[in-house]
PDB file of N, CA, C, O and CB in Angstrom:
ATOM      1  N   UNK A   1     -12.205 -13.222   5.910  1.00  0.00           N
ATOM      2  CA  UNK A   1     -11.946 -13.124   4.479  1.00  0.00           C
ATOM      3  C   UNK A   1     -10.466 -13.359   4.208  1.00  0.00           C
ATOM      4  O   UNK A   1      -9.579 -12.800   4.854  1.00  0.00           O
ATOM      5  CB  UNK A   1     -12.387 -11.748   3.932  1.00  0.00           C
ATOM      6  N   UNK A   2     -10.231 -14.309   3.111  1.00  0.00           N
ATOM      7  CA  UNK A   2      -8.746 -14.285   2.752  1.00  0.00           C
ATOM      8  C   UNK A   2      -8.747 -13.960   1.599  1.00  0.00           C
ATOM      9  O   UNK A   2      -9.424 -14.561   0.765  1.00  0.00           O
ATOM     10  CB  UNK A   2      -7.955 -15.446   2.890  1.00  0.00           C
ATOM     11  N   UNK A   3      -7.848 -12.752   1.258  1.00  0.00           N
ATOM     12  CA  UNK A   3      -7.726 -12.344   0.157  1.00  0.00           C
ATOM     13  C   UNK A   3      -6.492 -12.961  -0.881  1.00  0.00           C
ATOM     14  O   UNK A   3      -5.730 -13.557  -0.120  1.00  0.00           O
ATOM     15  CB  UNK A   3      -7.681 -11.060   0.429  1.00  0.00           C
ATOM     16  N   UNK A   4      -6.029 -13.063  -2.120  1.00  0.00           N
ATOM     17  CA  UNK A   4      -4.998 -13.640  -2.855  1.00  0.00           C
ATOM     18  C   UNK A   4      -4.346 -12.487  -3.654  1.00  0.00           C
ATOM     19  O   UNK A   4      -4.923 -11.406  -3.777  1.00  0.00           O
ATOM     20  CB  UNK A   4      -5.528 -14.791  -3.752  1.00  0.00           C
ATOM     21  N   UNK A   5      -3.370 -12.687  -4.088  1.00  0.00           N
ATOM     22  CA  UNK A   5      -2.816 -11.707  -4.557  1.00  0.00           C
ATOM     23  C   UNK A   5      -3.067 -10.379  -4.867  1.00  0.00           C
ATOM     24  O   UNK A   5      -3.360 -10.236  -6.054  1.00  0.00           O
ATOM     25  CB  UNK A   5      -2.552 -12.036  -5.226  1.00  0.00           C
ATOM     26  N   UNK A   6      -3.053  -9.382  -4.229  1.00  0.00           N
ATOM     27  CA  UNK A   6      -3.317  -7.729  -3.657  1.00  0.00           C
ATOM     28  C   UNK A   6      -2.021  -7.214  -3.797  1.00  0.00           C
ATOM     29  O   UNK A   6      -1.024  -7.649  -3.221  1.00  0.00           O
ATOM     30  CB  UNK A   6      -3.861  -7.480  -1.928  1.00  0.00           C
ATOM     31  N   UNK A   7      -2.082  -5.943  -4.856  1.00  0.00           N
ATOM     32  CA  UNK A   7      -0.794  -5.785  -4.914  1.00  0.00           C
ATOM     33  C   UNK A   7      -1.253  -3.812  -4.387  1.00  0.00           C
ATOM     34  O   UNK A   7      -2.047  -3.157  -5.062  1.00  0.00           O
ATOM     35  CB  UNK A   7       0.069  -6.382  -6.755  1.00  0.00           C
ATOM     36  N   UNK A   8      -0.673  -3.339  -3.349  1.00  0.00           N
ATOM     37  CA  UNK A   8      -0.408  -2.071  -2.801  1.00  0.00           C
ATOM     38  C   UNK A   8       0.026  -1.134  -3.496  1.00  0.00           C
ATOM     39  O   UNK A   8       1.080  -1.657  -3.858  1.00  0.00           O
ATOM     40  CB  UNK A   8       0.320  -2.103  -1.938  1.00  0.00           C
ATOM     41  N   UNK A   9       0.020   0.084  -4.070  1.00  0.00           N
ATOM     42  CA  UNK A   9       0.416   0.947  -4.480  1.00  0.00           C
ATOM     43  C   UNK A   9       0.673   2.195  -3.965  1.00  0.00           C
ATOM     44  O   UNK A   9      -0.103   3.010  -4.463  1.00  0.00           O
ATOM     45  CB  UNK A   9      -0.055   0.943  -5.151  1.00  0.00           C
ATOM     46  N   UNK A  10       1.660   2.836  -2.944  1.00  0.00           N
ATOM     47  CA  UNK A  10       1.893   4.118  -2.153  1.00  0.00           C
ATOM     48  C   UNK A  10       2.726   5.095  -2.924  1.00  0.00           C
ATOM     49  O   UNK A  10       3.726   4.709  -3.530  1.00  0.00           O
ATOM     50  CB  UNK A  10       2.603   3.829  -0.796  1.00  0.00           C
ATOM     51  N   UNK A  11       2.304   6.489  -2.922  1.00  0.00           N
ATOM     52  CA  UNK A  11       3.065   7.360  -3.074  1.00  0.00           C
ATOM     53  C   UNK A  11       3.872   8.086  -2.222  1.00  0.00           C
ATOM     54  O   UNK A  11       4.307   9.232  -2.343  1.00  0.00           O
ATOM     55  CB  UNK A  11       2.565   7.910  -3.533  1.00  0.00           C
ATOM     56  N   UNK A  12       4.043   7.113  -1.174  1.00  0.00           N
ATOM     57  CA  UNK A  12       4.904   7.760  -0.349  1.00  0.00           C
ATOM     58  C   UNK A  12       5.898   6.427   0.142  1.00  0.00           C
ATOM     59  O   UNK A  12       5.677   5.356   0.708  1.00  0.00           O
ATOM     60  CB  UNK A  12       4.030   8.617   0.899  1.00  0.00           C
ATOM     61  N   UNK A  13       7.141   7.135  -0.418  1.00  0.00           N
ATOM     62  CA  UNK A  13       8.222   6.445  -0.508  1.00  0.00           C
ATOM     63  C   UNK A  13       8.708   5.745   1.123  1.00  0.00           C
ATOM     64  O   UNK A  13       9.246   4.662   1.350  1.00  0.00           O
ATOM     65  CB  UNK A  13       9.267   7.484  -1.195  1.00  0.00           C
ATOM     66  N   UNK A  14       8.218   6.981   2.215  1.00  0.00           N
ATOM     67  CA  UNK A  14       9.215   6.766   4.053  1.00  0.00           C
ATOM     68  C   UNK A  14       8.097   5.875   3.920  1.00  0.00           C
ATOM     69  O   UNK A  14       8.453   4.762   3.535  1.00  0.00           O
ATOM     70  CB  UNK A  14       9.415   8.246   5.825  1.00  0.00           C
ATOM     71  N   UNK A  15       6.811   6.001   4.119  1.00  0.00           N
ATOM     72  CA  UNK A  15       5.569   4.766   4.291  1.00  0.00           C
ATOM     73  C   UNK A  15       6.220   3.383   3.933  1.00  0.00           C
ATOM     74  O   UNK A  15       6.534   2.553   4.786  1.00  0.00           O
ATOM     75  CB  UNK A  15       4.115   5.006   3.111  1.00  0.00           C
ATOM     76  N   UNK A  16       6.434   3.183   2.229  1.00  0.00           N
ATOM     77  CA  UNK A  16       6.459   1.913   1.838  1.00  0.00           C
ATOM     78  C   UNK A  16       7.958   1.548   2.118  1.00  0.00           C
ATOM     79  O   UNK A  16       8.192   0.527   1.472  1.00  0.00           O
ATOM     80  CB  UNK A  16       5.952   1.734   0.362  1.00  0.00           C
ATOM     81  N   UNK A  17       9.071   1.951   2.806  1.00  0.00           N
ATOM     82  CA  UNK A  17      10.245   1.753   3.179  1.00  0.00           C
ATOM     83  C   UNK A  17       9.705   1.176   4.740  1.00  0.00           C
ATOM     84  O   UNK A  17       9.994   0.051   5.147  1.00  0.00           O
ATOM     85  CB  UNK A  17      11.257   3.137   3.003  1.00  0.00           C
ATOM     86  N   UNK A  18       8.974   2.045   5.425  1.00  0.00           N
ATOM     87  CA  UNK A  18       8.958   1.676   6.753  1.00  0.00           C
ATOM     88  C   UNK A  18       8.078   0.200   7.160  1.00  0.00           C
ATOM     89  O   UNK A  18       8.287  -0.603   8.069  1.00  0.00           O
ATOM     90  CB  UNK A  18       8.369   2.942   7.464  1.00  0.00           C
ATOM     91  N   UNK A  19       6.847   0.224   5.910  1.00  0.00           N
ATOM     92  CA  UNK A  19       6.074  -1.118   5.824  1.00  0.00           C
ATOM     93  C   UNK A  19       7.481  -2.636   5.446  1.00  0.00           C
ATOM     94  O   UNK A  19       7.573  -3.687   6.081  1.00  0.00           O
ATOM     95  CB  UNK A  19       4.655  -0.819   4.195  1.00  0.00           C
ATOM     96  N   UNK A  20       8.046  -2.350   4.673  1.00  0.00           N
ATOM     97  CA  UNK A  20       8.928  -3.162   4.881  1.00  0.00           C
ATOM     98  C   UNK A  20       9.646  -3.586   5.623  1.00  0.00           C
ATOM     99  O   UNK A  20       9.769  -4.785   5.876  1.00  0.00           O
ATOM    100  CB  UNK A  20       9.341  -3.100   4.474  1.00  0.00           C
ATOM    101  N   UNK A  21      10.327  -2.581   6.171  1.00  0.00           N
ATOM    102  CA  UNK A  21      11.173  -3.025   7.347  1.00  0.00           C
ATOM    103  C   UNK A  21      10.928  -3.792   8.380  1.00  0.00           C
ATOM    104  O   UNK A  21       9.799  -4.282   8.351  1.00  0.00           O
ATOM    105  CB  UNK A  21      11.527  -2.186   7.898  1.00  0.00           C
ATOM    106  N   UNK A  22      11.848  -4.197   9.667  1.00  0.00           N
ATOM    107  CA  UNK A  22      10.799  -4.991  10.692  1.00  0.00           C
ATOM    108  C   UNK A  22      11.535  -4.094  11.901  1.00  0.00           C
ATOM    109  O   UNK A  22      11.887  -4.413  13.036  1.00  0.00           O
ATOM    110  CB  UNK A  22      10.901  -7.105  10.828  1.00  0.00           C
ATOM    111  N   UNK A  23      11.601  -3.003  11.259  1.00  0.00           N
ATOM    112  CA  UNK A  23      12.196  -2.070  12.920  1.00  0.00           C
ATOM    113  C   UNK A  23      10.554  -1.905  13.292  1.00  0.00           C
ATOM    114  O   UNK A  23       9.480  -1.966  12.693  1.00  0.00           O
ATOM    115  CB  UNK A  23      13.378   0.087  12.711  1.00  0.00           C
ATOM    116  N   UNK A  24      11.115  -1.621  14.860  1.00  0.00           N
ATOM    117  CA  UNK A  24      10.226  -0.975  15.537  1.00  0.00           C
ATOM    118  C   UNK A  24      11.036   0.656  16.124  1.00  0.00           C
ATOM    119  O   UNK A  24      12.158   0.929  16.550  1.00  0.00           O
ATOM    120  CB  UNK A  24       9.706  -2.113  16.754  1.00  0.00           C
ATOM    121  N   UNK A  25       9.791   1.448  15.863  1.00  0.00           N
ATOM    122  CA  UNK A  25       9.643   2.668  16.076  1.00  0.00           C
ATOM    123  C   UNK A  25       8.837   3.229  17.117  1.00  0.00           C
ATOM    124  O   UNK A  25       7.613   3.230  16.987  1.00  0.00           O
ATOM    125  CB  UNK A  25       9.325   3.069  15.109  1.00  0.00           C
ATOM    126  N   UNK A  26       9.471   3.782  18.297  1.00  0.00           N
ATOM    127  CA  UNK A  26       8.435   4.347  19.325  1.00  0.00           C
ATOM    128  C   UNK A  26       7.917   5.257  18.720  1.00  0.00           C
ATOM    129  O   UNK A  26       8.178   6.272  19.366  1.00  0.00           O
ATOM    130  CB  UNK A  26       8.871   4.851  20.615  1.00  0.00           C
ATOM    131  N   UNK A  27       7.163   5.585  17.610  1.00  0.00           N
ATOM    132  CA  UNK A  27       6.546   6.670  17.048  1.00  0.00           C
ATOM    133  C   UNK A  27       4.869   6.240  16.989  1.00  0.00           C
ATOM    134  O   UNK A  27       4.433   5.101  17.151  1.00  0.00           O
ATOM    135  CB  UNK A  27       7.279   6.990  15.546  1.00  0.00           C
ATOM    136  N   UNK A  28       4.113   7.405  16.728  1.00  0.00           N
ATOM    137  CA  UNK A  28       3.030   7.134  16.021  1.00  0.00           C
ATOM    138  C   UNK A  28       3.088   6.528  14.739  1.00  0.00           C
ATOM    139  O   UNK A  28       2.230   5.732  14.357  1.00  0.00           O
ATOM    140  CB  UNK A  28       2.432   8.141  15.922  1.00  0.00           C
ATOM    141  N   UNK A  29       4.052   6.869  14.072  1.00  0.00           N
ATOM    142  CA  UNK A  29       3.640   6.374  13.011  1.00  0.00           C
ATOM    143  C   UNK A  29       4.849   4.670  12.584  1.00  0.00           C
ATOM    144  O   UNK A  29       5.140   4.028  11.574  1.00  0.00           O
ATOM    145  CB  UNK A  29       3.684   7.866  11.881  1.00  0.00           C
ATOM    146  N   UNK A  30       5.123   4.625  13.828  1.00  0.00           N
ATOM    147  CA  UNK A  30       5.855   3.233  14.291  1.00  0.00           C
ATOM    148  C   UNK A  30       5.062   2.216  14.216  1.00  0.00           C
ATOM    149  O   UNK A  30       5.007   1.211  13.507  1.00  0.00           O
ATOM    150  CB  UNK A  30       6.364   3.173  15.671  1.00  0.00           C
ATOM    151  N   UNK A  31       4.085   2.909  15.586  1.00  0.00           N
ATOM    152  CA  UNK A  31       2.933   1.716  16.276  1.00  0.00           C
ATOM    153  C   UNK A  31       1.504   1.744  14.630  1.00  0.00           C
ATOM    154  O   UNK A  31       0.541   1.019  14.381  1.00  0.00           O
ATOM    155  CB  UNK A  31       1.918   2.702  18.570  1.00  0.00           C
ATOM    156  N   UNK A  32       1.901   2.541  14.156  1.00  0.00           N
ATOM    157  CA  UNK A  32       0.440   2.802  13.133  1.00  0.00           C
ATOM    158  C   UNK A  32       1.001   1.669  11.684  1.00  0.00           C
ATOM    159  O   UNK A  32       0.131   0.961  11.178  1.00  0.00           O
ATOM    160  CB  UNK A  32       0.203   5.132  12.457  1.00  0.00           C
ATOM    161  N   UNK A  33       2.083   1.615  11.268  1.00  0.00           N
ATOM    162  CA  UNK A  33       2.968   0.776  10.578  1.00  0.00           C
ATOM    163  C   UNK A  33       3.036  -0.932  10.752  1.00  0.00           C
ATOM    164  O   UNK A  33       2.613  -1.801   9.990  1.00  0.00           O
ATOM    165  CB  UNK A  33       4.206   1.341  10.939  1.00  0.00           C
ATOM    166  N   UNK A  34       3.798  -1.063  12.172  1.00  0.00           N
ATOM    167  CA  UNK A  34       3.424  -2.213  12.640  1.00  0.00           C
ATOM    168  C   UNK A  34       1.911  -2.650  12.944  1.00  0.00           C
ATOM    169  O   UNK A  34       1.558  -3.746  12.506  1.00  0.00           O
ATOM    170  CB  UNK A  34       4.115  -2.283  13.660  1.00  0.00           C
ATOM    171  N   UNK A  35       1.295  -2.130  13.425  1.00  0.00           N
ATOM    172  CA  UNK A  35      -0.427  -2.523  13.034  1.00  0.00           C
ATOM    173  C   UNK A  35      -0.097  -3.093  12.133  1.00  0.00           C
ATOM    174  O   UNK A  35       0.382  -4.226  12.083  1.00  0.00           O
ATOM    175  CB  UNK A  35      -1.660  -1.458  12.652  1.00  0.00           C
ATOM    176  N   UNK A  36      -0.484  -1.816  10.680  1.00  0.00           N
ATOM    177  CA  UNK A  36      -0.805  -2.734   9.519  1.00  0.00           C
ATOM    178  C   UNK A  36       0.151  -3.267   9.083  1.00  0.00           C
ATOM    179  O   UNK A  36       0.347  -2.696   8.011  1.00  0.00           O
ATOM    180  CB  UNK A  36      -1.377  -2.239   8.484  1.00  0.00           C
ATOM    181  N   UNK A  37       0.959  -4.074   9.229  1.00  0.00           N
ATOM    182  CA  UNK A  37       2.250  -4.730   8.641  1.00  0.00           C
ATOM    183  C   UNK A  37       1.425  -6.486   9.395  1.00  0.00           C
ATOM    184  O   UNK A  37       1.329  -7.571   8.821  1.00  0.00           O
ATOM    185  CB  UNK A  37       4.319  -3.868   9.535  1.00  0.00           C
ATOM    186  N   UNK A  38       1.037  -6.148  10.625  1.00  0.00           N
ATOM    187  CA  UNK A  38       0.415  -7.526  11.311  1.00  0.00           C
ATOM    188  C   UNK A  38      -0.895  -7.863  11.046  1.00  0.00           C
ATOM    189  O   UNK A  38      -1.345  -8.968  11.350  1.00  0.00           O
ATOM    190  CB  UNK A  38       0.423  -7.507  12.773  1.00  0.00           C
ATOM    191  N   UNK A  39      -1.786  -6.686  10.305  1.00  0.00           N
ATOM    192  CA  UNK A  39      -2.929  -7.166   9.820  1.00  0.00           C
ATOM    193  C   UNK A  39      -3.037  -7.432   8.103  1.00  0.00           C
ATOM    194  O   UNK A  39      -3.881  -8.107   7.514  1.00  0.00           O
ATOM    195  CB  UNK A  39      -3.927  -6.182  10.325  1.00  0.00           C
ATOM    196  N   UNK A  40      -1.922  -6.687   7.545  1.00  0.00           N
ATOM    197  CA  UNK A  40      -2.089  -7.845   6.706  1.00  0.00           C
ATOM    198  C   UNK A  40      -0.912  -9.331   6.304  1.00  0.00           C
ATOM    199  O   UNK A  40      -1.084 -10.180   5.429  1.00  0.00           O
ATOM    200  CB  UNK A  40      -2.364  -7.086   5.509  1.00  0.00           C
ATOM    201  N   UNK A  41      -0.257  -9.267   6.863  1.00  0.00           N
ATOM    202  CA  UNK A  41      -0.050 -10.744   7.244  1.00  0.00           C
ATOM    203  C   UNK A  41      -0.665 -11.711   7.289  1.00  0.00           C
ATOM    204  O   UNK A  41      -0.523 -12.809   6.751  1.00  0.00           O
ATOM    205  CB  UNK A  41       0.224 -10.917   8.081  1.00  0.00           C
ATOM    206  N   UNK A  42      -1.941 -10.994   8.472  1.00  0.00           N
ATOM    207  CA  UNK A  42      -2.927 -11.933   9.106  1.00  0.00           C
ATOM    208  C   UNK A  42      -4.210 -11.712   8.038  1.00  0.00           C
ATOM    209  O   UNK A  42      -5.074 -12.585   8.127  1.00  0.00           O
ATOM    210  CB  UNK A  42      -3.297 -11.499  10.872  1.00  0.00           C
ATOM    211  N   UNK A  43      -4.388 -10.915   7.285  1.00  0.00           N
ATOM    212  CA  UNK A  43      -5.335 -11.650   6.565  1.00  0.00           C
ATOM    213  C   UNK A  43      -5.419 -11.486   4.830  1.00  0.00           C
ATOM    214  O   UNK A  43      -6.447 -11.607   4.164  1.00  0.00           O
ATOM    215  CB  UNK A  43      -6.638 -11.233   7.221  1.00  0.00           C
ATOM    216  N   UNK A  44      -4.113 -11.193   4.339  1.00  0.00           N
ATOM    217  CA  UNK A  44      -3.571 -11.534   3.790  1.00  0.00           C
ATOM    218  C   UNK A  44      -2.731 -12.753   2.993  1.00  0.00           C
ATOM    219  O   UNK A  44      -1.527 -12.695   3.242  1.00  0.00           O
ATOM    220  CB  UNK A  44      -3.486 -11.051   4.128  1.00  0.00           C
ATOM    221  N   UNK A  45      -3.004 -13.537   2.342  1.00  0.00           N
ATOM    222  CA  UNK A  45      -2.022 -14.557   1.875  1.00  0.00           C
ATOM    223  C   UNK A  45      -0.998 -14.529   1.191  1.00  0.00           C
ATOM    224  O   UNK A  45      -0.068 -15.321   1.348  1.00  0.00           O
ATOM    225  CB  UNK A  45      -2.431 -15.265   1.354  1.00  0.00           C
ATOM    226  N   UNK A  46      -1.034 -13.314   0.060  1.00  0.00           N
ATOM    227  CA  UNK A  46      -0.473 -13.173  -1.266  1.00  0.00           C
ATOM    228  C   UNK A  46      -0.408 -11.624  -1.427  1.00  0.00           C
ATOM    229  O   UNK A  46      -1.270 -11.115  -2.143  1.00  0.00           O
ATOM    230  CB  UNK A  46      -1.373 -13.934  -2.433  1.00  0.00           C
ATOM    231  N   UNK A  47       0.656 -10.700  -0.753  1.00  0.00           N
ATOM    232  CA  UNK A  47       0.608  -9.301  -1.211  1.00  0.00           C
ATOM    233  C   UNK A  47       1.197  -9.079  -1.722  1.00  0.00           C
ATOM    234  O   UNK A  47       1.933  -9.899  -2.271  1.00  0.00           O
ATOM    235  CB  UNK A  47       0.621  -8.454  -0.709  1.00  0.00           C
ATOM    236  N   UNK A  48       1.287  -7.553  -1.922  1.00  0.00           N
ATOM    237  CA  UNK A  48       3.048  -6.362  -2.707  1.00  0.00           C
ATOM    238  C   UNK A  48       2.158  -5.633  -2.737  1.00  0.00           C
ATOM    239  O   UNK A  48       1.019  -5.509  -3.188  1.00  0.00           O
ATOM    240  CB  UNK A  48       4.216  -6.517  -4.502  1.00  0.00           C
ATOM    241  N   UNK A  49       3.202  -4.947  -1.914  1.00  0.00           N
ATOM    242  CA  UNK A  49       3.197  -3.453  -1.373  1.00  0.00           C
ATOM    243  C   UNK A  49       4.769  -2.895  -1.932  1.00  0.00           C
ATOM    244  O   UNK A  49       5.877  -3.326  -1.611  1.00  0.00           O
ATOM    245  CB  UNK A  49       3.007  -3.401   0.606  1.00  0.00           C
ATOM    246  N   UNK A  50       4.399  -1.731  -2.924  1.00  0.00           N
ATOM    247  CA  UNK A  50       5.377  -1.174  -3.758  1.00  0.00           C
ATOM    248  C   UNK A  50       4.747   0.619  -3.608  1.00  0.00           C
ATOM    249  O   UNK A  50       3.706   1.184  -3.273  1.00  0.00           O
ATOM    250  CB  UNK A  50       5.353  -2.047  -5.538  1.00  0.00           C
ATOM    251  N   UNK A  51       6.617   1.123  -4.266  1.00  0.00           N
ATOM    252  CA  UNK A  51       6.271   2.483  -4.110  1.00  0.00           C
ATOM    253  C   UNK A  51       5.974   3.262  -5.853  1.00  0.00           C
ATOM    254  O   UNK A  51       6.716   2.838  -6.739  1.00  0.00           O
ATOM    255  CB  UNK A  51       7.688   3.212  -3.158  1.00  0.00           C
ATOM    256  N   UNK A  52       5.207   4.050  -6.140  1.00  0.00           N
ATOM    257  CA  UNK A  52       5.244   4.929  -7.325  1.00  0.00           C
ATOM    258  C   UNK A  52       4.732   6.081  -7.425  1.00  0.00           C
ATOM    259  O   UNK A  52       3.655   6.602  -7.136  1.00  0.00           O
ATOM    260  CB  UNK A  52       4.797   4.450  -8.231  1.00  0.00           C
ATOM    261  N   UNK A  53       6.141   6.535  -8.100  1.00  0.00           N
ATOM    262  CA  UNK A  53       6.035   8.014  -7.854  1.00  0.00           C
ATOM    263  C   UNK A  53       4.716   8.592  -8.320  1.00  0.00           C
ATOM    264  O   UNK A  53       4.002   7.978  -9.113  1.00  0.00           O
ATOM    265  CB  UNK A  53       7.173   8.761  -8.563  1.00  0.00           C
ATOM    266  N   UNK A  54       4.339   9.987  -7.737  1.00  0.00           N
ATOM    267  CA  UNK A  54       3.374  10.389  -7.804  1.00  0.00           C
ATOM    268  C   UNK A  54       2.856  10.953  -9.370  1.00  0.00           C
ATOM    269  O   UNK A  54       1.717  11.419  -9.374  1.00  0.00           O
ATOM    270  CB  UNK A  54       3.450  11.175  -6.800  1.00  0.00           C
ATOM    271  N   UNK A  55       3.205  10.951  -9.995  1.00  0.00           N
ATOM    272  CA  UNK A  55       3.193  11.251 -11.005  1.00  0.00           C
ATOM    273  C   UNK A  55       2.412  10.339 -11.669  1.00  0.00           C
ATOM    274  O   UNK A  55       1.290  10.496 -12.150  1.00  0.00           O
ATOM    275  CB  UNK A  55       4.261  11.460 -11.363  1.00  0.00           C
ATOM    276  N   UNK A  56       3.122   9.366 -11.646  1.00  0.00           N
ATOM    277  CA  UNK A  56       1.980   7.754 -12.179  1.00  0.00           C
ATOM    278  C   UNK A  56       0.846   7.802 -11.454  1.00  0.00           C
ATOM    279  O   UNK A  56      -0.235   7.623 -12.014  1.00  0.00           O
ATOM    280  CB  UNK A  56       2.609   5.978 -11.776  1.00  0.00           C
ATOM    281  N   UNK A  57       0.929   8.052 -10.103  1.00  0.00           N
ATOM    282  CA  UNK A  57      -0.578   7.898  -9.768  1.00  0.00           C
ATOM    283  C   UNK A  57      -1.828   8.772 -10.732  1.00  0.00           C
ATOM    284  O   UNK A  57      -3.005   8.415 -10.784  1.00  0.00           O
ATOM    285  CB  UNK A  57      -0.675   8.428  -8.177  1.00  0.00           C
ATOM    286  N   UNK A  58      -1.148  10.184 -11.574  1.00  0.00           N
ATOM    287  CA  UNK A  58      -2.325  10.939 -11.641  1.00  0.00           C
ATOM    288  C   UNK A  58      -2.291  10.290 -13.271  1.00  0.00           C
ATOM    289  O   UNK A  58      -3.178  10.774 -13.974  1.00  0.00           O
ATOM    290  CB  UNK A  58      -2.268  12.838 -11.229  1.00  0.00           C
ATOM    291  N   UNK A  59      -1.524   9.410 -13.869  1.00  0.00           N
ATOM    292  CA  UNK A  59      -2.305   8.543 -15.034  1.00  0.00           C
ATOM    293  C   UNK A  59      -3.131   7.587 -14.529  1.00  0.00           C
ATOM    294  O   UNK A  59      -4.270   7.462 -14.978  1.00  0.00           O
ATOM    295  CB  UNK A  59      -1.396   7.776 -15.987  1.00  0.00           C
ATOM    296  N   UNK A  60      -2.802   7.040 -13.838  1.00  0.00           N
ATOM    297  CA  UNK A  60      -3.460   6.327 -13.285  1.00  0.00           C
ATOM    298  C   UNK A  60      -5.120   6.390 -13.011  1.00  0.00           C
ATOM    299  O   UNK A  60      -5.951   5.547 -13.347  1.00  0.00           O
ATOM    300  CB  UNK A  60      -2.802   6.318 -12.407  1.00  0.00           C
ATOM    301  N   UNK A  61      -5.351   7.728 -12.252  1.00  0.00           N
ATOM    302  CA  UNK A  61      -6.572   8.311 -11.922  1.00  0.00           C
ATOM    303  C   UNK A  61      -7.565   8.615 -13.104  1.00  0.00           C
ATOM    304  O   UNK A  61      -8.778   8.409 -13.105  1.00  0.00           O
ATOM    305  CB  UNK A  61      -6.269   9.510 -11.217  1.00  0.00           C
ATOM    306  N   UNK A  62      -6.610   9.277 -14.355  1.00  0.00           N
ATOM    307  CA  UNK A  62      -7.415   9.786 -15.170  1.00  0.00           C
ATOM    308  C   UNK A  62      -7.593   8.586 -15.857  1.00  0.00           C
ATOM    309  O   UNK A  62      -8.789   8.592 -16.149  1.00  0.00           O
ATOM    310  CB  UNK A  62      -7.001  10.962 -15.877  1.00  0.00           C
ATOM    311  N   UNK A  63      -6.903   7.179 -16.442  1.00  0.00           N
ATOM    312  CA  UNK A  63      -7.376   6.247 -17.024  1.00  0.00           C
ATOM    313  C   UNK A  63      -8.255   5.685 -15.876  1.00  0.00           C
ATOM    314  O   UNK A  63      -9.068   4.895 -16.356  1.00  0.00           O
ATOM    315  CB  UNK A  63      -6.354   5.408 -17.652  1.00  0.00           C
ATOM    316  N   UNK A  64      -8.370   5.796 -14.663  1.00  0.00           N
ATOM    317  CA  UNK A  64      -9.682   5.244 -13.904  1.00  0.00           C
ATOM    318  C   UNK A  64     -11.066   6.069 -14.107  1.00  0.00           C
ATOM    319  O   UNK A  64     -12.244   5.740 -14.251  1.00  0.00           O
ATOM    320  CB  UNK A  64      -9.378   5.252 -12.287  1.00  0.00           C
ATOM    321  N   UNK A  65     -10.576   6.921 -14.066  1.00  0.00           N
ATOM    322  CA  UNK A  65     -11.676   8.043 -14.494  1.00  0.00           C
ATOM    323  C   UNK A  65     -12.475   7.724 -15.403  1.00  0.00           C
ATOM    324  O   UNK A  65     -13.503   7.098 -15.145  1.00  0.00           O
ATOM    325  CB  UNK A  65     -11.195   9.235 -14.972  1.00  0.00           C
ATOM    326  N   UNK A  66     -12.026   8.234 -17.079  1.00  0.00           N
ATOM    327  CA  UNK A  66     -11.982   7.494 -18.045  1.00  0.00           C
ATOM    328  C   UNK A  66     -12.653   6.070 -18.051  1.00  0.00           C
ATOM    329  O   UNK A  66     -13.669   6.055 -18.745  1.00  0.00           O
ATOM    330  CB  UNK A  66     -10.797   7.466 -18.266  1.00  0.00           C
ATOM    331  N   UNK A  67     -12.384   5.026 -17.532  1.00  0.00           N
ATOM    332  CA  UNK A  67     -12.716   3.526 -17.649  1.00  0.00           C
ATOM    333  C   UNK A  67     -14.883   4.149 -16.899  1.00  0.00           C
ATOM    334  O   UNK A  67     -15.966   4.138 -17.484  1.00  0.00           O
ATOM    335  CB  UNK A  67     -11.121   2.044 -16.106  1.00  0.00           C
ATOM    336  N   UNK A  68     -14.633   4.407 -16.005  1.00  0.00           N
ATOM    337  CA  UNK A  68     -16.012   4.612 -15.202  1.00  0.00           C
ATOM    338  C   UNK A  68     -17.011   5.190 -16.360  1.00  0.00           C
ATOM    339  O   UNK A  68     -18.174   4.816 -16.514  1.00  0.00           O
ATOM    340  CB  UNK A  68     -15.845   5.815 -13.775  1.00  0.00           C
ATOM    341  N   UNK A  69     -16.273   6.263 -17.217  1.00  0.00           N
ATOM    342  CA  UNK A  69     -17.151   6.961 -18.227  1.00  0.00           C
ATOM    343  C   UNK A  69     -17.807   6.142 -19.057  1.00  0.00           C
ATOM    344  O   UNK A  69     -18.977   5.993 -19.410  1.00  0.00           O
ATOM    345  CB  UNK A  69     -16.476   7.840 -19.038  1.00  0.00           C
ATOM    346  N   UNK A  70     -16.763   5.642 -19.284  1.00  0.00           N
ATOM    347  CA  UNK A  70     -16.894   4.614 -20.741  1.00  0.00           C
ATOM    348  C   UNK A  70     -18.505   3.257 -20.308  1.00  0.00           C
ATOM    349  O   UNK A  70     -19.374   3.071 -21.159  1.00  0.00           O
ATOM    350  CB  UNK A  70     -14.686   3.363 -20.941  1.00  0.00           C
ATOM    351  N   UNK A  71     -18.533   2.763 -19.370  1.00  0.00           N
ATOM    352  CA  UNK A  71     -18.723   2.053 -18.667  1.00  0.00           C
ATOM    353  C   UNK A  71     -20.473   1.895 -18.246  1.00  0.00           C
ATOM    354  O   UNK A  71     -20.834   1.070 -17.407  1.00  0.00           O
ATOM    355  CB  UNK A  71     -17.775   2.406 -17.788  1.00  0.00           C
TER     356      UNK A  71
END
């Protein structure tokens, strides 16, 4: 599957700092990073991966919420 423009949304700021970067980290959450940094590359064409604060996420939820009701 190739997907096209997918845009990421994390509430966690060290996550979407570390997905960017191209360090490598002897960590778990090094090797768990680089994974997905190489899978979606690979099946990926067109991403963004961005950070927002948590706060937006819970409008977010309730206008998803909301949309399902309506629906």
């Amino acid at each position: 599957m190739q997907f096209d423009n997918m845009d990421f949304v994390l509430d966690s700021k060290t996550t979407t700092i570390a997905f960017h970067n191209s360090w490598v980290v002897a960590t778990k959450f090094g090797n768990i990073t680089s994974a997905s940094r190489n899978i979606f590359a690979s099946y990926l064409t067109n991403f963004r991966m961005k950070f927002n604060r948590r706060q937006i996420n819970v409008v977010d939820h309730i206008l998803a919420g909301a949309a399902t009701v309506i629906s």
